[in-house]
C-alpha positions as CSV (number, residue, x, y, z in Angstrom):
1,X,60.2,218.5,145.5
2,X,60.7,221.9,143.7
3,X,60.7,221.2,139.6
4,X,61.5,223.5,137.5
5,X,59.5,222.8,133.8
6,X,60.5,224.0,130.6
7,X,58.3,223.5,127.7
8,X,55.0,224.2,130.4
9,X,52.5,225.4,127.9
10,X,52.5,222.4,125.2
11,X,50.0,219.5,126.1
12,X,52.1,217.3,128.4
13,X,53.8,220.4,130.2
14,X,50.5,221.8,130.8
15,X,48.9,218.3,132.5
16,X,52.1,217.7,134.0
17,X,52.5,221.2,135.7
18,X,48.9,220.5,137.3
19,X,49.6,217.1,138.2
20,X,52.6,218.1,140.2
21,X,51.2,221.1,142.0
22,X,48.1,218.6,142.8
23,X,50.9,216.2,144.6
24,X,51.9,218.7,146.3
25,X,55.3,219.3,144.5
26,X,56.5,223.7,144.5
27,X,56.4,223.7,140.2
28,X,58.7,226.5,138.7
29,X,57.9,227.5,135.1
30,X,60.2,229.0,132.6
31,X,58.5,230.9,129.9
32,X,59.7,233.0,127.3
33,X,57.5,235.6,127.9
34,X,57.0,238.3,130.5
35,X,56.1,236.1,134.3
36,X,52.4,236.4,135.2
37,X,53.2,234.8,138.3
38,X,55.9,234.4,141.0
39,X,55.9,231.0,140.0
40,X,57.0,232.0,136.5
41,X,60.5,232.7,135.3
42,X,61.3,234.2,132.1
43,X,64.3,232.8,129.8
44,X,65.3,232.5,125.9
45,X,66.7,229.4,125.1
46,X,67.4,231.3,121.6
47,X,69.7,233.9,122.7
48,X,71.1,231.3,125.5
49,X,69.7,233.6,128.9
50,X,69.1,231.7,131.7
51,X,69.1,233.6,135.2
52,X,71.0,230.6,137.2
53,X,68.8,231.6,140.0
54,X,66.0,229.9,138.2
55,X,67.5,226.7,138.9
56,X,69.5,227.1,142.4
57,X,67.9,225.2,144.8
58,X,65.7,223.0,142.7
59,X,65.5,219.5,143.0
60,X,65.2,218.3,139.1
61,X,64.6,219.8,135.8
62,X,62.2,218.7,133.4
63,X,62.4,219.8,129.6
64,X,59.5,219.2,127.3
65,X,60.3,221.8,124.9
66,X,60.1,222.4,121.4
67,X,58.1,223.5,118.2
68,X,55.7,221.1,117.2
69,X,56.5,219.2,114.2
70,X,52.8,218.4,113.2
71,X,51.2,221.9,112.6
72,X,54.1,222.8,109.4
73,X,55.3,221.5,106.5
74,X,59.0,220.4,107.2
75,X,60.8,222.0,104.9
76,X,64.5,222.7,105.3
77,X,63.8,226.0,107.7
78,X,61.4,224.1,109.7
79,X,63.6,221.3,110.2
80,X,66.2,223.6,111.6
81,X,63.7,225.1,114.1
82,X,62.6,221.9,115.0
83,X,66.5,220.9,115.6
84,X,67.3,224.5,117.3
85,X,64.3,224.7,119.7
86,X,65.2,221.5,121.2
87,X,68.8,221.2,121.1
88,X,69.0,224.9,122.0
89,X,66.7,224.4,125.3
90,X,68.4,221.1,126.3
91,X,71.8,222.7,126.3
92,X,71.2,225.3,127.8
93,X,69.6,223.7,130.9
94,X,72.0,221.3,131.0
95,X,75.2,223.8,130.9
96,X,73.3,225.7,133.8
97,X,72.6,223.0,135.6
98,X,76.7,221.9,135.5
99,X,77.8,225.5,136.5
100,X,76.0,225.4,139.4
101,X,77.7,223.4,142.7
102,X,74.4,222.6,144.2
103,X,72.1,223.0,141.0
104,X,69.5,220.4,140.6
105,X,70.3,216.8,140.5
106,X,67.6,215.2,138.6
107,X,67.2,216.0,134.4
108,X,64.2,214.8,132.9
109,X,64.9,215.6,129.4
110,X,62.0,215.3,126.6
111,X,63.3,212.9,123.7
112,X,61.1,210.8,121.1
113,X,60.3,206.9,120.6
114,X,61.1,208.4,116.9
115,X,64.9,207.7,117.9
116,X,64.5,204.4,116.2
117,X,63.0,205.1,112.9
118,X,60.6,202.8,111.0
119,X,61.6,199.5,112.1
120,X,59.0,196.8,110.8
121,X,58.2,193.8,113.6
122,X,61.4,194.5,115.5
123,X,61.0,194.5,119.6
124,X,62.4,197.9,120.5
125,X,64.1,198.3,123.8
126,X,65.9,200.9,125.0
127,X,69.2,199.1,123.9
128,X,68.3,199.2,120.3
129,X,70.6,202.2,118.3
130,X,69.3,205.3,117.3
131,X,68.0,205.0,114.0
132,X,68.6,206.9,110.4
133,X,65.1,209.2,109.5
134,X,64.9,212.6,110.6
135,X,63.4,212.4,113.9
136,X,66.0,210.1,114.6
137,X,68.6,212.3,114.1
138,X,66.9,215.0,115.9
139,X,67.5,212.8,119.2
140,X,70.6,211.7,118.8
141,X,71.3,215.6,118.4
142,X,68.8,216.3,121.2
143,X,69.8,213.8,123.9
144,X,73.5,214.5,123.4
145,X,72.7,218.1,124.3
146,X,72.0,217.1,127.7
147,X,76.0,215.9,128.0
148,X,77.6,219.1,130.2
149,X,74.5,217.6,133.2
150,X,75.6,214.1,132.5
151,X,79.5,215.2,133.3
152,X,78.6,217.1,135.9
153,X,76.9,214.3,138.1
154,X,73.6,214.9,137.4
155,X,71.2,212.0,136.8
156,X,69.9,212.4,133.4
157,X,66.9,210.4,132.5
158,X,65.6,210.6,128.5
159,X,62.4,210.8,127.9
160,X,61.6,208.9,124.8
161,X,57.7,209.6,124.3
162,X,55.4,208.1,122.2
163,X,52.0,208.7,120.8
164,X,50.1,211.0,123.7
165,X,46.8,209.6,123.6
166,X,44.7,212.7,124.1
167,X,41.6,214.7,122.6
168,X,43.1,218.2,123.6
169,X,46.2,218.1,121.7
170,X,49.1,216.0,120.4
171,X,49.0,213.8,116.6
172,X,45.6,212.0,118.2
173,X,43.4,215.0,118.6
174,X,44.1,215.5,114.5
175,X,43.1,212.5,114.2
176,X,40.1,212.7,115.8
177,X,39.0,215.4,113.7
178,X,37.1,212.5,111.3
179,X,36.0,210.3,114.2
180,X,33.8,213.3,115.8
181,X,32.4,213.6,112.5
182,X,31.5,209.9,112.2
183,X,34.0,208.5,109.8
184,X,37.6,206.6,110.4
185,X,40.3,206.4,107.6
186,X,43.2,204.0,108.4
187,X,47.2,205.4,107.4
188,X,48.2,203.3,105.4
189,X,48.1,199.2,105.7
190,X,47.2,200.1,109.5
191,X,49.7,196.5,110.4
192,X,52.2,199.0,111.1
193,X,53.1,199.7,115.1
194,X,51.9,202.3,116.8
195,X,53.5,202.5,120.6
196,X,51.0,204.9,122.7
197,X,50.7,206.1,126.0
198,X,47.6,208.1,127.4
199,X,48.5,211.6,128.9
200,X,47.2,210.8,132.5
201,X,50.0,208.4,132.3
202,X,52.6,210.1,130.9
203,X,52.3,213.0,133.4
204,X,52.4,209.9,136.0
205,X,55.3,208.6,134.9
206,X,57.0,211.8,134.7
207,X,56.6,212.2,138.0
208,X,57.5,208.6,139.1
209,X,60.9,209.4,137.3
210,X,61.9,212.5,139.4
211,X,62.8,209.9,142.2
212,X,63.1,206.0,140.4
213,X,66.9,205.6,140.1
214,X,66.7,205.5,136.2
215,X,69.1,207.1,134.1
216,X,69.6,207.1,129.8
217,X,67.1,206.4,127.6
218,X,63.3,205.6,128.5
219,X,60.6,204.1,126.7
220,X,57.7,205.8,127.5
221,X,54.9,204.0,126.4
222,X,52.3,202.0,128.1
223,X,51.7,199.1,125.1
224,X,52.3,199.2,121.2
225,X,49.3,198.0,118.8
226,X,48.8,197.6,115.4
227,X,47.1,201.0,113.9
228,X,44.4,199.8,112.6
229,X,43.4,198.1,116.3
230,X,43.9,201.5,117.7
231,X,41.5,203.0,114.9
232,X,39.3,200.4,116.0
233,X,39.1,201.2,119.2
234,X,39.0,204.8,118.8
235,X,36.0,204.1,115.9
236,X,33.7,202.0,118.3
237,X,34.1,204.6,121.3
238,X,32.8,207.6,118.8
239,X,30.5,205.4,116.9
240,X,32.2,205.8,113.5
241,X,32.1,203.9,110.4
242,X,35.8,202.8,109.0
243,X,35.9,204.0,105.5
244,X,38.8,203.4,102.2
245,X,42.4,203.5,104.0
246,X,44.3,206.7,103.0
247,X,47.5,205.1,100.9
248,X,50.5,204.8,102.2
249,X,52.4,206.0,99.0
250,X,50.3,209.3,98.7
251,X,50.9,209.8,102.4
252,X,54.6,209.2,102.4
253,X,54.5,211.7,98.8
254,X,52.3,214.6,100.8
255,X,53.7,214.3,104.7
256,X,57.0,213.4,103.4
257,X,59.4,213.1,106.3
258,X,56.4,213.3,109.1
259,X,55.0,210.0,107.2
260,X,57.2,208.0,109.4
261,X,55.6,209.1,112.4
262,X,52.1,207.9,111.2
263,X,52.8,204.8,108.7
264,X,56.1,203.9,110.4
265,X,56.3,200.8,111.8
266,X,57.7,201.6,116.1
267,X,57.1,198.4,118.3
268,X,58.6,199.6,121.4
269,X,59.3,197.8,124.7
270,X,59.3,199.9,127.9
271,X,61.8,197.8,129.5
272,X,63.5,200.6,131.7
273,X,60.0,202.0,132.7
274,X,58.3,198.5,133.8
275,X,61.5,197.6,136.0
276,X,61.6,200.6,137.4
277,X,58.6,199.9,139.2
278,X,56.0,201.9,137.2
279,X,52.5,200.9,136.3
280,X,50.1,202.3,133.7
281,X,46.7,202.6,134.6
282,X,45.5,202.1,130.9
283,X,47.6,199.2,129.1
284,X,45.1,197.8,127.3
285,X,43.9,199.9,123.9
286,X,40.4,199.9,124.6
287,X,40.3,200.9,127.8
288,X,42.6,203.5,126.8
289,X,40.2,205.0,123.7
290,X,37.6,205.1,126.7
291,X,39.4,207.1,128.6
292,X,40.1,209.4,125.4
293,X,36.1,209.4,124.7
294,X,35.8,210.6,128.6
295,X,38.0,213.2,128.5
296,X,36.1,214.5,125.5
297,X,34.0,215.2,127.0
298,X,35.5,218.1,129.9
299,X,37.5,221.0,129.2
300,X,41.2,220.7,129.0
């Protein structure tokens, strides 16, 4: 299939982008800087410039991008570039793809498991409604983006992420930061759910999407655990002793609105996912935090 990938530089486009040229899949890259390579395309979701070109005769479009929301404080002008880079990008592709008559037929649009805000011991399906915290409203704004492609024909799958388990990026590899130096601090209580995939199988499914007749919203998770089992698991792969959990008030007063991503409470269900016919190869936490501890251990 030819794929063109917004978003190819961040930590899932990257692994992704490798994983489909390595199953033998022509990968197209829209960057916003000057191409290095015929396989590049420049753009600028900002300015809305999309050559149309860029997508003619492509099979799907994947969009992974945005600013991350874990390096800055959110204050009100970060919030609105979080917003912009990803509704920006999303519309865009999608109005493209809809102007085209045979444009790509497949968008894989990037979306969070965020959509459904801190929701305690509640089983979280696809069917569940968006929820009411920021990240929440930052899907509904980003999935509704992808409309013009929907009305157009296009199958439009959404690609509500969770927790990338990996050391080279991601919220994991800050939190990793303590573990390498031998101590573990849980967030919080550490009952709250945490629902997790590793990246090897999020680039999989990814990929297994492109052709599984699946359309809407996606879980994309592989299980949900309790933080503190995930700690655990992380702790005994790196050796490291747990010490005094950090608060949950003082982290809700100093992350503010990015608390809920860590002491949030997001049991997921990948209900479309599993019927769809996908298996992950690490469902099980501990396996996964070995896989995390392998990886490690190479060079992203």
């Amino acid at each position: 299939m030819r794929v063109v990938v917004a978003g190819s530089s961040g930590l899932i486009g990257t692994a992704l982008c490798r994983h489909l040229t390595t199953s033998g899949h022509d990968v197209v890259r829209l960057v916003r800087r000057a191409p290095s390579s015929p396989s590049e395309i420049r753009w600028d979701p900002a300015r809305d410039e999309l050559d149309p070109a860029a997508l003619a005769g492509a099979d799907a479009v994947v969009d992974l991008a945005g600013v991350n929301v874990g390096t800055r404080p959110l204050t009100r002008s970060r919030k609105r570039e979080v917003v912009d880079s990803r509704v920006q990008t999303a519309g865009l592709l999608a109005r493209t793809m809809a102007r085209l008559p045979d444009g790509p037929a497949v968008l894989l649009q990037g979306s969070g498991i965020g959509a459904y805000g801190d929701r305690g011991e509640d089983l979280l399906t696809e069917d569940e409604p968006i929820g009411t915290t920021f990240f929440a409203e930052v899907v509904r704004e980003w999935e509704a983006a992808t409309r013009p492609a929907q009305d157009a024909g296009a199958r439009v799958a959404l690609l509500r992420t969770s927790i990338v388990l990996s050391p080279h990026g991601g919220a994991l590899s800050r939190l990793l930061l303590p573990l390498r130096a031998g101590v573990a601090a849980r967030l919080g209580s550490g009952r709250q759910w945490w629902s997790w995939i590793t990246l090897e199988d999020e680039v999989r499914a990814i990929e297994h999407l492109l052709t599984a007749d699946v359309h809407g919203p996606v879980n994309l998770l592989a299980a949900a655990d309790r933080h503190a089992d995930v700690l655990d698991a992380l702790a005994r792969e790196w050796g490291a002793r747990l010490t005094v959990p950090a608060p949950e008030a003082v982290l809700r007063l100093v992350l503010q609105d990015f608390a809920s991503e860590v002491v949030g409470s997001i049991r997921a269900v990948p209900q479309v996912l599993t019927a769809s016919g996908f298996t992950p190869r690490h469902a099980d936490v501990r396996a996964a935090a070995a896989w995390v501890r392998e990886q490690s251990r190479r060079t992203p």
